[in-house]
C-alpha positions, 0 to 999 in steps of 0.5 A: 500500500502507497504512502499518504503523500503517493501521488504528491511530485514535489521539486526541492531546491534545497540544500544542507539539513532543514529543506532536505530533512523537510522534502525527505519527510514527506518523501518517506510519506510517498511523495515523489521529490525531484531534488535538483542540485548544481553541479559543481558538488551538489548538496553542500552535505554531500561533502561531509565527515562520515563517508563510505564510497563516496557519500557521506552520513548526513546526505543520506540521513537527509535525502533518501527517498529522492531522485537528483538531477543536476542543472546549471541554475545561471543559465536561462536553459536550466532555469527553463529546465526547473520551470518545466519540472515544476509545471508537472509539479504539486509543491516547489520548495527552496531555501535560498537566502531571501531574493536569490530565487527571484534573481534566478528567475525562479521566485514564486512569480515565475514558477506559478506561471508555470504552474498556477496551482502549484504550492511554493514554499520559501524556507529561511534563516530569519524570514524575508523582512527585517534588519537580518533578513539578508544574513547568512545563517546556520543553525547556532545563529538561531539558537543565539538569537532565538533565546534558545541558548539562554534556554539552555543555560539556565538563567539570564547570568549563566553564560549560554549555552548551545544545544549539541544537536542542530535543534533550529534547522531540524525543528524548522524541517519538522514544521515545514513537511506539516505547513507543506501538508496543510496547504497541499489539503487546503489546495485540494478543497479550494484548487488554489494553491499558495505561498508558504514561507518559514523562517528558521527563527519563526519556527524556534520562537513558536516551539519555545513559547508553549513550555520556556517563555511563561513569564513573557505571556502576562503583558505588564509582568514581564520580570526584568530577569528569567528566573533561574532554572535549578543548578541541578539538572534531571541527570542522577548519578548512581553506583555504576552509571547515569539515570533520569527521574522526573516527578510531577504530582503529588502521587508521583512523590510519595510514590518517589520517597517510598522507592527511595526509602526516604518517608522523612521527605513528606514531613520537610515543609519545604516540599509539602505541595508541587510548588513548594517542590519547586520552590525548594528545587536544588535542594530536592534535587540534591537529596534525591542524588544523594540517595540514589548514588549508593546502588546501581541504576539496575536497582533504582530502576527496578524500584522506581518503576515498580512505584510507578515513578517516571525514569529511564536509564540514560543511554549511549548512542551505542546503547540506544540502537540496541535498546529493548524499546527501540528494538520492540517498535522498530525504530532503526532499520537496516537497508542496502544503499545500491552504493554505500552499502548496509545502513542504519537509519531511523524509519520514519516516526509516525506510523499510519495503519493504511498507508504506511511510511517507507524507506522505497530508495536510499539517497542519489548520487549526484545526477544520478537520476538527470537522464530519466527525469528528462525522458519524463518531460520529454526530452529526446536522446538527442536532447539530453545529449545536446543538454549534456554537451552544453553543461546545462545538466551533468554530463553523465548520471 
């Protein structure tokens, strides 16, 4: 049974980890994506640390599921290439910097006179209007400038601190593929089509706001610092290794002061109800390490979950892949790439009852794909070749 997106072509002109992450999503969903790359090396990832014959982890984590074709986007013959493409298209998404796809004749003008229906869909590092629209971004840029590293460090004195995973540019993917999804519903109940744009700044402002930016909710009371989050974090050190306990209500820590063996803990006035507990954080948080750092995570473990307590052990890269509830839903997966060989991979997260997500196709080699999508437009041999002579497209798949 095909994906929910089987039938859905969408053109991708993006390039690094949130437009690739954000089309290879819904190309997991059964959407055909046609990723057009220039020629000279492709996908900036491609280039990356991690390799195996030729290809590197991060392109293939972020583009499986996608054809490639290689055009040369500064010469008219190849803009008139994409063009074409998209007239046969549902959705044409890039993340170019604000005003370079107009400039190549490629803006939502010009690719919706090819196609009127089509969804166009601009991706960027801090959206088209304002002071930093026209600044170069990566994702720790994001994280600067979002709050997200302040976040992250605790209180406004701390000094920031980064997340070590690229948050903004994964999070931006996630919200693009869901928008992407929702204007091609919309399209289908109207016949229009429209103009999504996301920034990598909207889509980490919009995410932090629902649990991290409380005390900017109230209007008039705002607190002239963010108070500070507790020194210690949720990470508790035992006998032979490292595990985490979270509690939330009442229930939970009584049943915590009985898994732990500490009943003196209901008397303490200083933790008598939740917000007293969090009044009180470092110095909870302190005892419940204290009492924990005599005996082995396996130990606590046990009792904690026999109590009901929310904990988990705290694993390893290593350990994850061969964990028992990663292993019991199947979460990494095995194929065969037709170059790089046995990978690991994570399939794709939700998992849909009738049309089920698939990994169909690893990650192309640059161009591999560039002669058959152009015997699908309609080019002729003769075509291709005259196309392959002049570098207007790769000169062999």
């Amino acid at each position: 049974m095909p994906g929910p997106l089987s039938g859905y072509r969408v053109v991708d002109l993006t390039a690094n980890v949130a437009g690739p992450l954000a089309t290879m999503i819904l190309g997991d969903q059964g959407a055909e994506i046609i990723k057009v790359e220039p020629l000279d090396g492709g996908d900036h990832t491609r280039a990356g640390a991690h390799r195996r014959s030729g290809l590197s982890a991060s392109f293939l984590n972020n583009n499986r599921n996608k054809r490639s074709i290689c055009i040369d986007l500064k010469r008219p013959e190849g803009v008139a290439l994409v063009l074409r493409l998209a007239a046969r298209a549902d959705a044409f998404v890039q993340n170019f910097r604000p005003g370079v796809a107009e400039r190549l004749g490629l803006g939502e003008a010009a690719v919706r006179a090819a196609a009127p229906k089509i969804v166009y869909v601009s991706i960027s590092g801090f959206g088209e209007v304002g002071p930093y629209a026209e600044k170069p971004v990566y994702d720790p840029v994001i994280q600067a400038y979002s709050g997200l590293a302040t976040v992250q460090a605790g209180s406004d004195e701390a000094r920031p601190r980064m997340l070590r995973t690229i948050l903004p540019d994964k999070l931006t993917a996630i919200t693009a593929s869901q928008a992407i999804t929702a204007a091609l519903l919309a399209r289908e109940r109207s016949g229009e089509g429209q103009h999504v744009r996301l920034s990598m700044l909207e889509a980490v402002v919009q995410f932090l706001w629902s649990s991290d930016m409380s005390d900017q909710t109230f209007v008039g009371d705002e607190p002239p610092r963010q108070e500070a989050a507790s020194a210690t974090d949720l990470v508790y050190e035992t006998a032979d290794g490292w595990i985490t306990v979270a509690v939330q209500t009442n229930a939970q820590w009584v049943a915590l002061t009985r898994a732990l063996e500490r009943p003196e803990w209901l008397d303490d006035p200083r933790f008598k109800t939740p917000a007293l507990r969090q009044l009180n954080v470092d110095a909870r948080l302190q005892l419940t390490q204290e009492a924990l750092r005599g005996r082995t995570s396996a130990h606590w473990l046990d009792r904690l979950t026999r109590e009901q307590v929310p904990c988990a052990p705290v694993l390893t890269r290593n350990q994850l892949i061969r964990a028992p509830q990663v292993q019991a839903l199947g979460l990494v997966v095995e194929t065969t790439h037709h170059r790089a060989g046995r990978l690991r991979q994570a399939r794709p997260a939700a998992r849909f009852s009738g049309t089920p997500a698939e990994i169909r196709r690893g990650a192309p080699g640059l161009g591999e794909h560039t002669g058959a999508i152009l015997g699908e437009l309609g080019c002729s041999a003769d075509e291709i070749a005259a196309l392959r002579a002049a570098g207007i497209v790769n000169a062999e798949d």
